[in-house]
N, C-alpha and C positions, 0 to 999 in steps of 0.2 A: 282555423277549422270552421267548418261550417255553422251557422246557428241552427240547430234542430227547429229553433220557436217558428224560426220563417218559413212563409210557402214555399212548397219544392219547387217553385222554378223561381224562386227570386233572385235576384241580380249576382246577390254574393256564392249561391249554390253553380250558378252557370259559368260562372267566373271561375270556381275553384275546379268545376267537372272539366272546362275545358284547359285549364293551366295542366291538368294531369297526363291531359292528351298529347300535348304539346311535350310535356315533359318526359312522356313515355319514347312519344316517336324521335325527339332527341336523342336519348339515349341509344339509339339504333344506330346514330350517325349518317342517316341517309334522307335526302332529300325529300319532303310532301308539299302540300299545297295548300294554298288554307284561302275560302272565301268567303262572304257574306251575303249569304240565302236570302236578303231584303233587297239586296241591292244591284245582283248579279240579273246580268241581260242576258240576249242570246247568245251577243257577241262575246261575253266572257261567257257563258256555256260550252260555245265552240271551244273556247283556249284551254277551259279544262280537259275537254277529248283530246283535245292536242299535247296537251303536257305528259297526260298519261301515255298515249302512243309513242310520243317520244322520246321519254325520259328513259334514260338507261338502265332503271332499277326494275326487275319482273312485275315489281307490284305499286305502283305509288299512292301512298293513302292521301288521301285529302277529307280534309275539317273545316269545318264549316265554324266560322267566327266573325262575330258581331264586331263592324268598323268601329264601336268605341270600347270596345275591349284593347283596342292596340296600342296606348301608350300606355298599359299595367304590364301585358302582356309578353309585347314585343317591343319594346321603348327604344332600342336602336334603330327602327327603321329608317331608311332615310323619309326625307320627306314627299320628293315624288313618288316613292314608291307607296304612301299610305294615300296621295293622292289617287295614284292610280288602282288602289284596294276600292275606296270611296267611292270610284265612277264603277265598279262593279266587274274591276275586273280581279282573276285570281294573280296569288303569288306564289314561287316557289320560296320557301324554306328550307335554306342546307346548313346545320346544325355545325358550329367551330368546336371544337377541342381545344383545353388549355393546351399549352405545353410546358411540360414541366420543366422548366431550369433552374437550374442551381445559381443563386447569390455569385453576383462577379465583385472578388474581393476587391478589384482596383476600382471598385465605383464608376464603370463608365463601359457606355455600350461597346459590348460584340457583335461585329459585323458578322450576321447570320446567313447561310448558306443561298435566302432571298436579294439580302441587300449586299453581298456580292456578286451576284450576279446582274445584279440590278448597276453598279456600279461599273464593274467591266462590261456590260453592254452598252453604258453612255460612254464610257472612256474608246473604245473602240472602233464605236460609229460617230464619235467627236471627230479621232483622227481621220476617218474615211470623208465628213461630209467636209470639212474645211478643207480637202484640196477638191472634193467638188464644187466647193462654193468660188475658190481663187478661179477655176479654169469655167465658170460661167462670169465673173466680172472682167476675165481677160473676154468673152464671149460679144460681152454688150459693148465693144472697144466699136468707134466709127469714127469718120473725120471732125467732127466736136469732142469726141471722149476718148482717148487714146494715154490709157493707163501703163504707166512702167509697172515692174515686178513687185516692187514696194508698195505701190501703191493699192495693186489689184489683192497683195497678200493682207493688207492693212483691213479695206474694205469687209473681204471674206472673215477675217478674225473678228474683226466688229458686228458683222451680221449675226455669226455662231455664238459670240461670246453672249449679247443678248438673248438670244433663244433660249442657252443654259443658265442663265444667272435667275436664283429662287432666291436671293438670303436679303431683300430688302435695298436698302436705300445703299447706294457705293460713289458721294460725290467725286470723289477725284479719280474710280475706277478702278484703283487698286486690286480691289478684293476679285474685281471680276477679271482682270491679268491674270492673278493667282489662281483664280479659277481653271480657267483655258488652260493654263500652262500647265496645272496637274494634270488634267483629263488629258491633253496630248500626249505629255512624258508617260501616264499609267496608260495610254492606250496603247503607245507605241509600241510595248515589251512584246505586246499577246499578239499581235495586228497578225504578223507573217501565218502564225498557228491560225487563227480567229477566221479567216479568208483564206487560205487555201493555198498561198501565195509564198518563193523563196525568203524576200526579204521586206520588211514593210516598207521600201522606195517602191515596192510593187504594186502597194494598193494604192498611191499616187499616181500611178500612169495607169492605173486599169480604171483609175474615177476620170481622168483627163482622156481617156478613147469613149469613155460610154457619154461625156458630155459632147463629145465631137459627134458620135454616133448620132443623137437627139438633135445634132442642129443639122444634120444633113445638109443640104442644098443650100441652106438660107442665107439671104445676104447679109452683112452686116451692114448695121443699121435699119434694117427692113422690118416691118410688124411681126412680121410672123419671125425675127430673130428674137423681138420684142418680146412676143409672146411663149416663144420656147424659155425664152432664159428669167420670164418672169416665174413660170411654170415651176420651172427646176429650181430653184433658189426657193419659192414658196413650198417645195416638198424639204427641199434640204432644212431649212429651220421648222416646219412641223414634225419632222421624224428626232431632230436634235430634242427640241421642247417634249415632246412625248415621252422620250426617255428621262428624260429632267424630271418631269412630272414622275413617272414611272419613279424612279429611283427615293424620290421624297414620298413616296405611299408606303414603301418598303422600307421607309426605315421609322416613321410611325406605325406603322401595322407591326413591325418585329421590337420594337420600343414598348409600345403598348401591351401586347403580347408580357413581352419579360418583367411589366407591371403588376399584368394579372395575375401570374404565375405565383410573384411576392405576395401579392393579397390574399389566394389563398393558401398559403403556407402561413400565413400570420393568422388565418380564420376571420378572412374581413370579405367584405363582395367588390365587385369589381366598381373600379370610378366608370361612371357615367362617362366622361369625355371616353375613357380607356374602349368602352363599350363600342361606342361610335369612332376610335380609330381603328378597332378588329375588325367590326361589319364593314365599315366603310361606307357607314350608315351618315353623309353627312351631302350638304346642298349639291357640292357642285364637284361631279366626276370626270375623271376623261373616259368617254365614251367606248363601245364594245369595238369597234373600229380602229380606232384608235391603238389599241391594246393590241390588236391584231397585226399591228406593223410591228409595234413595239416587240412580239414575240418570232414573231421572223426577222426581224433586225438584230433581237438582241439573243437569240436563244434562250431565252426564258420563259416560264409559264407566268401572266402575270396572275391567273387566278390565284395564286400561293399567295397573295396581300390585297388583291381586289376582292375579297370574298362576299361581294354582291353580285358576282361574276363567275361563282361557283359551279354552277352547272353549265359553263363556256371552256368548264377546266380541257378537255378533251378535246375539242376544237381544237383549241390553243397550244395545245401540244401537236397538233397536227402542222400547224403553223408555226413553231421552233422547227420540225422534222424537215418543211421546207423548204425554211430558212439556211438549213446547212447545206439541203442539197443546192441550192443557188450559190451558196460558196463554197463548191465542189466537194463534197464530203459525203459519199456513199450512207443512206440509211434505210431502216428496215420498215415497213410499213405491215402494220397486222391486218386483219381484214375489219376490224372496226374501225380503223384508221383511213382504209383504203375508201371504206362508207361514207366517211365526213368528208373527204376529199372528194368523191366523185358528185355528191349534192353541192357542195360547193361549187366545183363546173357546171353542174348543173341548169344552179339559180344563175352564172354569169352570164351566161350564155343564153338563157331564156330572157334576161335583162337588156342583152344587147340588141335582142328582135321586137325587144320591147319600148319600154323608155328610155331604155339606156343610160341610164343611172340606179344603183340604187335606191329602195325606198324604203329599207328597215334600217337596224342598223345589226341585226344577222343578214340581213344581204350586203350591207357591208363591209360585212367580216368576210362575208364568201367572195364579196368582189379582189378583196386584198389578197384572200387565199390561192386563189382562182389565177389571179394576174402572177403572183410569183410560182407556182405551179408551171404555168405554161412561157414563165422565161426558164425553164430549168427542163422541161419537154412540151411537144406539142399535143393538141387534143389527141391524137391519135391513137399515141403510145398510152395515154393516160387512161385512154379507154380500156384499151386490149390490157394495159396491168391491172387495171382493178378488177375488172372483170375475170382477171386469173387468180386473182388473191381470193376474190371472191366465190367462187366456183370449188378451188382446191380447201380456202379456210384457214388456209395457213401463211402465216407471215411470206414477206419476199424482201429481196432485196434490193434495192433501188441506186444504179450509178449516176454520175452527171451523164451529161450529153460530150459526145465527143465534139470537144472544138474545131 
């Protein structure tokens, strides 16, 4: 409680006025924004007109909070992001909900509706990138390197097996065989359902035509075969590793979660580390980017366990939606949906008249969105559908392209 004796604006009264603020607008469960009035430029001026215009809530309050108020306050943040408070700019705040579960009598985690999907999205794109990876080392074959079947399959296992391997030190390799060979065996069951495809020998030769397709013309041995198959092989183990990554957030975040849950059912607060695996309040993340292959690869939302990533939820589900449609699976797009998708064209295309890369890392997410969009239709159609979704306000619905 407050001390009466102290002046009204002393340290401990400003502290407790704004812990109520904070704890009010929590309760709401909707996102606000919180900066510091000593510190903030113009440049974070702007971003707070910006956040309000764009945020998807009618009304976004924003409070105003003193940089050393933030580890009493908000003590999970991660650390760039109290960096980035510090130099004056705003943040959003999206309020977590426990969830309440029940004591698992056999003592040991259940795989929650996150971290299986998290799981069958590595298992799945395990089996898909290792026979893309075998039909890029048969790729780089030339009159010095001229690989048998064994050998190219060897290669490709050893490249992917690294990608996925998280669990430490494995001198004699074991653990990481064991690895591999679960993720292939669990990927295989889904593969046929998961891609669109009769039987999973089919997502082997539809990964062995799109690698043939990308070396087009090129000779072997030549640079530019060089350079294609360097290309493809450096996507193949970043999209594998992503999901690796991805799948070890999801089951810290749903771990810690079923912590908290216990703590207060016992009437205790939450552990600190538990705090910072929920926020995901911690140094070193995979990027918005990132995440955004990860949910068109894997049909997942990764905001559900990224949740410093929380107001990207929406995005990212736009980027599951056309993720399916790339492996041929008709979906419905509403007209809020249809909105994220045509900005994202948008920014890519303004990008490519531009510098032509990237230079946030929401134009990264829009470049990812944007690219698998227009392998699934051309700008054309994508114009004239949003613009019809948009126009009329009501969902549509969206087939592949005819082969």
């Amino acid at each position: 409680m407050p001390d009466r004796d102290k002046p009204n604006d002393s340290p401990d009264q400003i502290e407790d006025v704004i812990r109520v603020q904070l704890e009010f607008l929590g309760s709401w469960g909707q996102p606000f924004a919180i900066f510091d009035p000593a510190l903030i430029d113009k440049v974070g001026e702007s971003e707070v007109r910006e956040l309000v215009r764009l945020m998807p809530t009618e009304e976004l309050a924003v409070v105003a909070v003193p940089a050393s108020l933030l580890p009493t306050l908000l003590p999970f943040l991660a650390p760039d992001h109290r960096a980035m408070f510090r130099a004056g700019r705003p943040l959003v705040i999206a309020p977590i909900a426990v969830d309440d579960r029940e004591p698992n009598p056999r003592h040991r985690p259940v795989d929650t509706g996150p971290v299986q999907a998290a799981k069958t999205a590595l298992a799945v794109q395990t089996f898909r990138l290792l026979s893309g990876q075998v039909a890029v080392e048969f790729a780089r074959n030339n009159q010095a390197r001229l690989l048998t079947d064994a050998e190219a399959i060897r290669r490709a296992r050893d490249a992917i097996t690294e990608a996925v391997w998280r669990d430490g030190s494995d001198p004699d390799g074991a653990g990481k065989a064991k690895r591999l060979k679960g993720l292939i065996d669990r990927g295989r069951r889904p593969a046929a359902n998961f891609f669109g495809v009769e039987n999973p020998r089919d997502v082997g030769q539809a990964e062995m035509d799109r690698i043939a397709e990308r070396l087009g013309t090129s000779s072997p041995g030549s640079a530019q075969r060089r350079e294609i198959t360097d290309a493809l092989a450096r996507d193949h183990l970043e999209r594998a590793g992503g999901l690796a990554d991805h799948e070890q957030r999801a089951l810290r975040h749903e771990r810690a979660m079923t912590r908290w849950s216990a703590s207060l059912r016992a009437g205790e607060p939450i552990e600190f580390a538990d705090g910072q695996d929920i926020t995901n309040g911690i140094a070193t993340r995979q990027s918005a980017p990132d995440l955004m292959r990860a949910a068109i690869d894997g049909d997942l939302n990764p905001a559900e366990v990224h949740r410093n990533l929380e107001t990207m939820r929406e995005v990212f589900q736009v980027g599951a939606l056309i993720g399916r449609l790339s492996r041929r699976q008709a979906i419905e797009l509403t007209p809020g949906q249809a909105k994220i998708l045509i900005q994202s064209l948008d920014v890519f295309v303004s990008q490519l008249h531009g510098s032509g890369r990237p230079e946030t890392e929401a134009d990264g997410c829009a470049w990812y969105l944007a690219d698998a969009a227009l392998s699934c239709h051309d700008l054309g159609f994508w114009n004239t559908t949003v613009a019809r979704i948009l126009e009329t306000g009501k969902p549509e619905t969206v087939v592949p392209r005819v082969p």
